[in-house]
C-alpha positions in Angstrom: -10.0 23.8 63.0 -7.0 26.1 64.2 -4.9 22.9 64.7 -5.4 21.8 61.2 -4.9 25.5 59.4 -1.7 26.0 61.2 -0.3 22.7 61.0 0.2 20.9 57.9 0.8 17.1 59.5 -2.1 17.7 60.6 -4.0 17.7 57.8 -2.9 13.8 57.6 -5.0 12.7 60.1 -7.8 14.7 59.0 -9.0 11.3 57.1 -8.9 9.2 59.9 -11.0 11.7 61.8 -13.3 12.1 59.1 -14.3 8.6 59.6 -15.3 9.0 63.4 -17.4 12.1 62.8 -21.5 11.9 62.4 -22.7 13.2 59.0 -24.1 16.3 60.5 -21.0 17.1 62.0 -19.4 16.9 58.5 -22.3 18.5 56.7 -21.3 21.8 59.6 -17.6 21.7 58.2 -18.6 22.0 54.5 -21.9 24.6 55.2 -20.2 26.8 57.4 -17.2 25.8 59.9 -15.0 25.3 57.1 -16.1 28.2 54.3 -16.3 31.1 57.1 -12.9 30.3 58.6 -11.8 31.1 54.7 -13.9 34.3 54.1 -12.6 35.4 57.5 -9.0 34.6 56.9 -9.4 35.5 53.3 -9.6 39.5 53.7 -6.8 39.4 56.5 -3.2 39.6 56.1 -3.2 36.1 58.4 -4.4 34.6 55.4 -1.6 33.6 54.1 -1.8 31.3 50.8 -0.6 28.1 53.2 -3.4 28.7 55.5 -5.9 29.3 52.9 -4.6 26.1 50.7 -5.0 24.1 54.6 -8.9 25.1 54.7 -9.2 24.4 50.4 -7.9 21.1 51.5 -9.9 20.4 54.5 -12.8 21.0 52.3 -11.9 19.0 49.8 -11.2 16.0 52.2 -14.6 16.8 54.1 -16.1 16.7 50.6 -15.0 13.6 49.4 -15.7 12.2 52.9 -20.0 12.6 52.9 -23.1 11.0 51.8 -24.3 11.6 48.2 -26.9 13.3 49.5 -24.7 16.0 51.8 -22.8 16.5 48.5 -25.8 17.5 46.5 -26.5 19.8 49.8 -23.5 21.4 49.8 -23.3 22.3 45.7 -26.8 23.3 46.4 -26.0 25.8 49.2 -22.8 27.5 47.6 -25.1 27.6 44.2 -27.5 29.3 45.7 -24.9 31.9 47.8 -23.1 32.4 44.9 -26.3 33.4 43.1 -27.4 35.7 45.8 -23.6 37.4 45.7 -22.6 36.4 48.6 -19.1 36.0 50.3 -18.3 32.7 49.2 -18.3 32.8 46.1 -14.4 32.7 46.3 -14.8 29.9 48.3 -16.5 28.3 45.8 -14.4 28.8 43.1 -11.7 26.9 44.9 -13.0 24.6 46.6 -14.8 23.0 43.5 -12.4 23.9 40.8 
């Protein structure tokens, strides 16, 4: 994850990687690798808007790269954080708008 939020090439291969990694493992990046590396870097003066846009895309590759089924899971879990008011709810916002 630190590789691909400090270096932008290497968000290019992040496809390609995509493809090699088990559906769990992608369903970790999207429920909580992925949206707590934002919240963390979010508040911090490290979190510059590069770093954050890195992680927005990430997400959005991550996304695009699931089941049906870990899609509806994901919604389903920032719905329900969102509802409970928690952190995320930035992430959210971004990462689905």
């Amino acid at each position: 994850m630190t590789k691909l939020v400090h270096d932008s090439a290497a968000a290019s291969i992040l496809e390609d990687l995509l493809k090699e990694t088990d559906e769990k493992e992608k369903e970790r990046l999207l429920l909580s690798v992925i949206p707590g590396r934002y919240s963390e870097l979010r508040g911090r003066s490290e979190g510059t808007k590069d770093t954050l846009s890195s992680l927005v895309n990430c997400f959005r590759l991550s996304f695009a790269a699931v089941s049906e089924k870990t899609k509806a899971k994901t919604a389903q879990h920032f719905v329900k954080k969102n509802a409970q008011g928690g952190k995320l709810k930035h992430c959210l916002e971004i990462c689905f708008l």
